[in-house]
N, C-alpha and C positions, 0 to 999 in steps of 0.2 A: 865424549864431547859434552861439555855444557857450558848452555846460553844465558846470558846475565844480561839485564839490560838498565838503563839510568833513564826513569820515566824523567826526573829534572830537564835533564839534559836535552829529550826528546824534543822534533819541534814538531812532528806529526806529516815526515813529507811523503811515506807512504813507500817510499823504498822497500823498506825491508818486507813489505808483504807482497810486492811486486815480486822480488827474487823468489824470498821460498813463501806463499800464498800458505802453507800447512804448518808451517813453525809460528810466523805472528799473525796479528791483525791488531787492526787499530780499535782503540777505545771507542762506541758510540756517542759518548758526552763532550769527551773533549777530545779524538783521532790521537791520541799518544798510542804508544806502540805497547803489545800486549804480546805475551810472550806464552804460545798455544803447547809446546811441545820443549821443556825444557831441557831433555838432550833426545835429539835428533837421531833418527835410524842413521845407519851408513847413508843409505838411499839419498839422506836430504843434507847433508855434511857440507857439501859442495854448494849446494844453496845457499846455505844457511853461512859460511863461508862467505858466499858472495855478497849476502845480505849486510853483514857486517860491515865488509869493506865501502858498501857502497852507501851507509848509511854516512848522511853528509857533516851531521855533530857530532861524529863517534861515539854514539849513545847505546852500539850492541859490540859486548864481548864474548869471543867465542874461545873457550879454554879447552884445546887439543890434550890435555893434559895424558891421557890413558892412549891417544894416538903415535906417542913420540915425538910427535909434531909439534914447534913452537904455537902459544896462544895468539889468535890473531886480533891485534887490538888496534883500530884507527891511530893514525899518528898524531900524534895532539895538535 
């Protein structure tokens, strides 16, 4: 698994560190999203998964690529 993210894009609403709290956090200067762990144990996969989805401008990609599993990308 790895995690790509579009600081552009980002609007800083703190989602994605809500879900997995160990893969991002937010920038102190300006709360855009920072990407702590760019691929994920098993352990935070699912998280880090839900982080994505839940992020509101689709501004995190998560590429299953080595899982089999389709990448999961917000719908435009």
């Amino acid at each position: 698994m790895r995690v790509e993210v579009d600081r552009e894009t980002c609007v800083g609403s703190g989602n994605c560190v809500y879900f997995a709290p160990t893969v991002f956090d937010q920038d102190d200067r300006d709360g855009l999203v920072v990407v702590l762990v760019e691929s994920p144990e098993p352990a935070l996969r699912a998280a880090t998964r839900t982080a994505a989805l839940n992020c509101p401008v689709g501004a995190i990609s998560v590429d299953r690529t080595n899982s089999g599993s389709p990448p999961v990308r917000p719908a435009p």
